[in-house]
C-alpha positions in Angstrom: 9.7 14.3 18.4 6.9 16.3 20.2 3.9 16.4 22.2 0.5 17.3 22.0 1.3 19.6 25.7 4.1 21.5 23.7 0.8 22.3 20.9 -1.2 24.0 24.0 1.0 25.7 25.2 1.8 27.3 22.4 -1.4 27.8 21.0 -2.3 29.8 24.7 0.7 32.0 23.6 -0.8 32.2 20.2 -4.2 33.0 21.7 -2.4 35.8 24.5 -0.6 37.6 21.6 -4.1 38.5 19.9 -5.3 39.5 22.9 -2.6 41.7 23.3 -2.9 42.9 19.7 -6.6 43.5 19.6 -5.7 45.6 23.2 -3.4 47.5 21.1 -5.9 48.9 18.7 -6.0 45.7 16.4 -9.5 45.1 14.6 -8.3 41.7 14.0 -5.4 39.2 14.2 -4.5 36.0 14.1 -1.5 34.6 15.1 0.8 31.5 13.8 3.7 29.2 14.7 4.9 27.3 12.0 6.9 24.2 14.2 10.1 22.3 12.4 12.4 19.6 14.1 14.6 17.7 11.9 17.9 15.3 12.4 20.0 13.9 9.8 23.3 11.7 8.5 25.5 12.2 5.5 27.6 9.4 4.9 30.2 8.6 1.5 31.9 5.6 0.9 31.2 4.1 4.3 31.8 6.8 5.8 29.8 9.3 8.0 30.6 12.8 6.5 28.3 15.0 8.8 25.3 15.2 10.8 22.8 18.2 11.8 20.1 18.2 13.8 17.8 21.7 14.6 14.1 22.5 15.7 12.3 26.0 15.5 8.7 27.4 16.4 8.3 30.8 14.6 5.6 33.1 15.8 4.2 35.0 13.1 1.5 37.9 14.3 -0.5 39.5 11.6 -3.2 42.2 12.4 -5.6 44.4 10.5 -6.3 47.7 11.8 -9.6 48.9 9.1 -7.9 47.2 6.0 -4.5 47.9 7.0 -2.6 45.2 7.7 0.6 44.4 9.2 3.0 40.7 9.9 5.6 40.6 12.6 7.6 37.7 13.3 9.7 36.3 16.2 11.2 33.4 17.6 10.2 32.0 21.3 11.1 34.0 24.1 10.0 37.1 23.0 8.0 39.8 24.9 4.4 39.3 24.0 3.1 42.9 24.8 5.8 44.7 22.9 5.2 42.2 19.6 1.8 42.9 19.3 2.1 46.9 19.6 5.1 46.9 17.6 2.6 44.8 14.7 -0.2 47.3 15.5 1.6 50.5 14.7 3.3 48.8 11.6 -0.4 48.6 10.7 -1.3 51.8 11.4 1.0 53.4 8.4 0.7 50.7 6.2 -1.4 51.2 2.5 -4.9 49.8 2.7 -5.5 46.3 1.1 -8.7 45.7 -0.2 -8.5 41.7 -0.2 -6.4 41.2 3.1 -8.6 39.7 6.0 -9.3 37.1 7.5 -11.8 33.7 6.7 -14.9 34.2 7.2 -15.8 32.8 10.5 -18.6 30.5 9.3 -15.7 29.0 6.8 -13.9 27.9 9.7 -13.6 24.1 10.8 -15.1 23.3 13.9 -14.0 19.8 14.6 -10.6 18.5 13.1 -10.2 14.9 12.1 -7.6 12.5 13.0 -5.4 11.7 9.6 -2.9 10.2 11.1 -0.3 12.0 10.3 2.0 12.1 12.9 4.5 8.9 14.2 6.2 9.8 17.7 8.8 7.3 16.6 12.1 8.3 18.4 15.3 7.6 15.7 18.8 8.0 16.6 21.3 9.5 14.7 23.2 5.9 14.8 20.1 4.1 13.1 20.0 6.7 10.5 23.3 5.8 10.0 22.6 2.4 9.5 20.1 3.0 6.9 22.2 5.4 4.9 25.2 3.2 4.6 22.9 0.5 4.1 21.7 2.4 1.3 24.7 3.2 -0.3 26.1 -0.1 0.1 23.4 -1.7 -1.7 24.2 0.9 -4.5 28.1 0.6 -4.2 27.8 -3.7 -4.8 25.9 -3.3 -8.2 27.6 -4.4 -11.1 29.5 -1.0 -13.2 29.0 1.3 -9.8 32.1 2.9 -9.8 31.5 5.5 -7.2 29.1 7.3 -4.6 28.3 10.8 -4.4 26.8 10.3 -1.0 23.6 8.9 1.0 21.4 10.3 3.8 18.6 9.7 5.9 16.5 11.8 8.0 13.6 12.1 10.5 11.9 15.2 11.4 8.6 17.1 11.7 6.7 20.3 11.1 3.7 21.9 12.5 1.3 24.4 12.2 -0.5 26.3 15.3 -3.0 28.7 14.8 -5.5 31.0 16.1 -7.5 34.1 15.3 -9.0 36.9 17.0 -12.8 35.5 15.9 -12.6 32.1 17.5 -10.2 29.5 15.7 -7.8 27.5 17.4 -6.2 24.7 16.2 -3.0 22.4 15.7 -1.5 19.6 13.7 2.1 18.1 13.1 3.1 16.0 10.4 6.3 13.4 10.8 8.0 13.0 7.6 11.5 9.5 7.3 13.3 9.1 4.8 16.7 8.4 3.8 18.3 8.0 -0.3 21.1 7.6 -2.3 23.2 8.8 -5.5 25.8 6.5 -7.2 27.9 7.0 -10.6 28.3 4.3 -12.5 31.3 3.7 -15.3 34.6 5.5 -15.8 36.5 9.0 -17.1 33.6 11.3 -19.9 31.5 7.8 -19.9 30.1 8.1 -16.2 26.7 8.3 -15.4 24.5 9.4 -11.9 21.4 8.5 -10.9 19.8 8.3 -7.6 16.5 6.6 -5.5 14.9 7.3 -2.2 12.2 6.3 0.0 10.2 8.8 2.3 7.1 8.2 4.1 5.3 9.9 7.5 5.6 6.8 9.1 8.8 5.0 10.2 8.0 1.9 9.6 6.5 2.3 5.9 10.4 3.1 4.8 11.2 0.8 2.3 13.7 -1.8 2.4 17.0 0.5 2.5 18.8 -2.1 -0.1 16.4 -2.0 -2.3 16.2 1.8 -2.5 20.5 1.2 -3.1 19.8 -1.3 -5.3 17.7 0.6 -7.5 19.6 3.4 -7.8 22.9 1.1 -8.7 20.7 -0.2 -11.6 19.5 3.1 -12.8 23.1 4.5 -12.9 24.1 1.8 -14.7 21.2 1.8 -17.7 22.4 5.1 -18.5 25.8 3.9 -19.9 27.0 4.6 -23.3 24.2 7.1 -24.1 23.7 7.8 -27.4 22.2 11.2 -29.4 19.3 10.9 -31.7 18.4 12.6 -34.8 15.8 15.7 -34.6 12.2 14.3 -34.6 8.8 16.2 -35.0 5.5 14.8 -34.1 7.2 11.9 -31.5 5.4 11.0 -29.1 7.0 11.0 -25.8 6.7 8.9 -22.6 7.6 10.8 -19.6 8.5 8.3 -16.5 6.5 9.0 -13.2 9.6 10.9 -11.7 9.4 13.2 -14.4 5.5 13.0 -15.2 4.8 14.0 -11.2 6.7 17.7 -12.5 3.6 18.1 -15.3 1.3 17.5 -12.8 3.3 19.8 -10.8 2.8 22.7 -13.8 -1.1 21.9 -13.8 -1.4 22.6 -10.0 0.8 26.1 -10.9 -2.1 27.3 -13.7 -4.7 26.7 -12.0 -3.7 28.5 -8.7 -5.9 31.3 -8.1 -3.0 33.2 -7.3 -1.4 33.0 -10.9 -4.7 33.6 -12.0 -5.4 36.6 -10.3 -1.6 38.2 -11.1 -2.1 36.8 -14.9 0.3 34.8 -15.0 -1.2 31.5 -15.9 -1.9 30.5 -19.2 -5.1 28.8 -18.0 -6.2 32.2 -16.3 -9.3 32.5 -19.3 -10.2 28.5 -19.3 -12.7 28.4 -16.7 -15.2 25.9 -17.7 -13.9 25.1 -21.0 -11.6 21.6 -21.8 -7.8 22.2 -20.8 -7.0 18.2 -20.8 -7.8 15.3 -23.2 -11.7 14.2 -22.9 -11.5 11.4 -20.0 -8.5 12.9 -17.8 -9.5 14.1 -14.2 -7.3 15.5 -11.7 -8.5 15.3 -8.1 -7.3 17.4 -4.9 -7.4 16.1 -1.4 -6.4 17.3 2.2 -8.3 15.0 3.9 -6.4 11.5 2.6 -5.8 9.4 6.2 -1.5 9.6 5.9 -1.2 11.4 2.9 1.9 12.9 2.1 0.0 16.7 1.7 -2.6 16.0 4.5 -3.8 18.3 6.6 -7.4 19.1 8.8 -7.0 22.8 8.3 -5.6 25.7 5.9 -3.8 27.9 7.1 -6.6 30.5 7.3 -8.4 27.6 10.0 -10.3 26.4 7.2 -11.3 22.9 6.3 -11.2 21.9 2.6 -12.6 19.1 0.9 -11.6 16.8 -1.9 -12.1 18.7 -4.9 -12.0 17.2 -8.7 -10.0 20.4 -10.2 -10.5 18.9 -13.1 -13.3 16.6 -14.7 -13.7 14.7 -17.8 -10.8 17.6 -19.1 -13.0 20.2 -18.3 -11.9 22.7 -15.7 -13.7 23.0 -12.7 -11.5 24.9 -9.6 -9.0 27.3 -8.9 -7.2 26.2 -5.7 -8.5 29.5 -3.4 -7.3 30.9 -0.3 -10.0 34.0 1.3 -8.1 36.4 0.1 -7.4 35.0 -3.2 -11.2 34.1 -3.5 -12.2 37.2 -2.6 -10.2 39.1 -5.4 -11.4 36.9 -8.0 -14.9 37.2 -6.8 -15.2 33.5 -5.3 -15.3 31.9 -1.9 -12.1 30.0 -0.5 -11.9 26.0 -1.1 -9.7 25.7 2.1 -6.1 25.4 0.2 -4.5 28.6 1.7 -1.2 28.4 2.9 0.7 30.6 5.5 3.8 32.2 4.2 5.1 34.8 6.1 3.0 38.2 5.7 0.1 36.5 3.6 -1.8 33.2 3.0 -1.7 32.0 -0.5 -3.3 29.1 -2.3 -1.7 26.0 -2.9 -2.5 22.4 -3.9 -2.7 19.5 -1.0 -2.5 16.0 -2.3 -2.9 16.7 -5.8 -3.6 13.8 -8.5 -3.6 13.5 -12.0 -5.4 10.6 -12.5 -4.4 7.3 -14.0 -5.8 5.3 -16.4 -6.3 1.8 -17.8 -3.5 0.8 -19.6 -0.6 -0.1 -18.3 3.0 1.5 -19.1 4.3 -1.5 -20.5 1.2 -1.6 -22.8 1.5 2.2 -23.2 5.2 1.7 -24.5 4.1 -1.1 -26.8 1.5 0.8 -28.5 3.6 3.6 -30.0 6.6 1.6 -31.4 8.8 4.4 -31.8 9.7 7.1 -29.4 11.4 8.2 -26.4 11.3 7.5 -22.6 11.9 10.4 -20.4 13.8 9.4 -17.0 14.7 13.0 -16.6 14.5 16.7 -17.7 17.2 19.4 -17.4 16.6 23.3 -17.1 14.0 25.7 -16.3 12.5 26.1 -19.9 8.6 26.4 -19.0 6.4 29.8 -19.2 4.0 29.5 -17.6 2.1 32.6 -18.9 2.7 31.1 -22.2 2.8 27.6 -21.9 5.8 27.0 -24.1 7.5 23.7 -23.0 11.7 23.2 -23.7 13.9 21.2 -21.6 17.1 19.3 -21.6 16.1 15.5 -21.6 17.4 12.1 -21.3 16.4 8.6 -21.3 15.7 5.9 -23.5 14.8 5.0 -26.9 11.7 3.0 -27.7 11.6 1.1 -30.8 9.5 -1.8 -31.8 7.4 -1.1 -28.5 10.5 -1.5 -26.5 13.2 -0.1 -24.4 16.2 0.3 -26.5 19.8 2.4 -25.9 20.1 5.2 -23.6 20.0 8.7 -24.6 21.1 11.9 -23.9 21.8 15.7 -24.8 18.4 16.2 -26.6 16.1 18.8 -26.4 11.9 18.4 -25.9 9.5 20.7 -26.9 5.9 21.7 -27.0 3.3 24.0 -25.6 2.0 23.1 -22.2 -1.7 23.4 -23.8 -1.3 21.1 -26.7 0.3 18.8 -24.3 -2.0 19.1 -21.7 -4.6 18.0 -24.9 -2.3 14.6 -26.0 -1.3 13.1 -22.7 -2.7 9.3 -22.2 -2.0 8.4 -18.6 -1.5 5.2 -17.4 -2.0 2.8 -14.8 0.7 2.8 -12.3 0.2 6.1 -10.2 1.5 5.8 -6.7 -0.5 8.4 -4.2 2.4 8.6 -1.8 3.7 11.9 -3.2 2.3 15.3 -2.6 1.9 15.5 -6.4 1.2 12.5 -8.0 0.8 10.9 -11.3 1.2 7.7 -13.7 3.3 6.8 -16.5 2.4 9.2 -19.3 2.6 9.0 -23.1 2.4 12.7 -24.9 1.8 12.7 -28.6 3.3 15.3 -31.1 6.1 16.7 -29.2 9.2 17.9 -30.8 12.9 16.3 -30.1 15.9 18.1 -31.3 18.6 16.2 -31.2 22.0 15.6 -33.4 
């Protein structure tokens, strides 16, 4: 899908273009291309309904003239010189900002190791095919399917090259398979969708395409015959992994410096102080060998380390980019991102971690409740905390897995959640975001 020759040469472009800038009247600069190739199928009832295939390396040039600061952005074949005085006089008539700049050059990684990240596995759009009707015809032969609303697969890559006007230079790629699948099972106002998918870096770590089909045919058909349930306060509430990797997702998002430093987290005062139940950890690492999030540098050139975010409930990190850092007072941890005119912090492989029990114990132990396959809406502030979405899934009474339901509301505050969540065993790490089954007490339902 690429080479390592195609990374040179366009980190020696990278490396020209601040040359050109600093020759221009930059102070500093540093220089990006953010690389993407990607090829895929849609098929539909055996059928192949389209396919698309593109690639891209985007040039970004940002330069700092005092503590102005300016981005430009173009695609390959532009002219070099005229880029980098076109960024430079931008810069020139731009306000001042006080917390632009770049790392600080003894921040910046000096040797870069090998995560594996990147399978040179060459896929044809007829094998992608394969695995998408394969998919869907796994999905399609399950008892009460009655109809698909399409499979896919894909194979592709992205990229980052950098380099800076005060010595880095440095690039990576990451290959990213995958293919899934969405079937509807029963008939007329009864039906019911639901969907599964595999996606890994490396090819050959795909699951079993009919498995991934079969799985989704089953789910579809669980969800038949739904039924409401009666308004409940104080439930306690089991949210599925699918579901319980999105409040992990809204942990990440309150403690990013960023949301911090704009107030908009409702963590933003909790430094040092407990923000999850005693016992419950959440960990942050760039540096997992073929993680999903993986990567040897930020994209400021600098390398972070796992981090426990975190510990024992207490919290101990923002995620930090230099800029970030520098406007809350703090040094960067290595998780900025590059994103057009600005790097801002982000989470890498992030983890809330599991615990002992497992989820079929977890269900057992609370006898009545409800299991959450999915949640509906946008309902979460997260300069509040408050917690409301659209919800469906399945009863649990007498420890187990009952009817199916639907058209119910949950409720709660982010912080009291955040205090009554028992995690359980069954994390799996190969998502960006990851985290186990887990059971949250004291949650409202509204319902019929």
């Amino acid at each position: 899908m690429s080479s390592t020759s195609d990374s040179e040469n366009l980190l020696s472009r990278a490396s020209e273009l601040i040359d050109l800038a600093r020759a221009a009247g930059a102070d500093k600069a540093d220089a990006v291309v953010m690389r993407s190739r990607s090829s895929s199928v849609s098929v539909r009832l055996g059928k192949v309904e389209g396919t698309e295939s593109s690639e891209s390396d985007d040039f970004s040039l940002r330069v700092f003239v005092g503590q102005k600061v300016a981005t430009v952005s173009a695609n390959p074949g532009f002219d070099l010189k005229a880029l980098a005085e076109r960024a430079v006089a931008m810069a020139k008539v731009s306000p001042e900002d006080k917390f632009a700049c770049l790392a600080d050059e003894k921040d910046l990684a000096r040797s870069f190791p090998d995560l594996e990240l990147f399978d040179g596995t060459e896929v044809s759009a007829s094998d992608l095919t394969d695995k998408a009707l394969a998919a869907e015809a796994a999905a399609l032969a399950v008892k009460g399917v009655s109809n698909s609303v399409g499979a896919g697969a894909s194979a592709g890559m992205g990229g980052l090259v950098l380099a800076t006007s005060h010595g880095f230079s440095g690039a990576y790629q990451a290959s990213r398979f995958g293919y899934s699948v969405s079937v509807i099972a029963g008939e007329g106002t009864g039906m019911e969708r639901d969907y599964d998918y595999s996606s890994e870096l490396f090819y050959s770590e795909l699951e079993d395409p009919t498995a991934v089909g079969r799985r989704a045919g089953e789910r579809a058909v669980k969800r038949l015959n739904p039924r409401q349930v009666p308004t409940a306060k104080g439930l306690t509430v089991i949210f599925d992994p699918r579901v319980s990797r999105g409040i992990a997702g809204h942990i990440a998002g309150a403690i990013n410096g960023a949301s911090v430093a704009r107030k908009t987290s409702f963590l933003r005062d909790r430094m040092g102080k407990q923000v999850l139940k005693a016992g419950l950890s959440v960990t942050d690492d760039p540096l997992i060998v073929r993680g999903s999030s993986s990567r040897p540098f930020d994209g400021e050139g600098v390398t972070g380390e796992k981090l426990t975010m975190i510990e024992d409930g207490v919290l101990k990190h923002w995620f930090l980019s230099t800029s970030t850092g520098r406007e809350l007072g703090l040094a960067t941890n290595g998780r900025g991102v590059r994103g057009g005119s600005s790097v801002t912090p982000a989470s890498t492989n992030f983890a809330l971690e599991p615990g002992d029990i497992s989820p079929e114990d977890l269900i057992r132990s609370i006898g009545t409740g409800f299991y959450v396959t999915e949640v509906i809406g946008q309902g979460v502030n997260m300069i509040t905390g408050e917690y409301s979405r659209g919800a469906s899934g399945f009863w649990i009474e007498n420890g187990e897995l009952t009817f199916p339901v639907s058209e119910v509301t949950i409720a709660s505050n982010l912080k009291d959640m955040f205090m009554a969540m028992t995690p359980a065993s069954d994390i799996d790490r190969s998502y960006g975001t990851a985290a186990p089954t887990i059971a949250v007490e004291n949650m409202t339902l509204a319902g019929k």
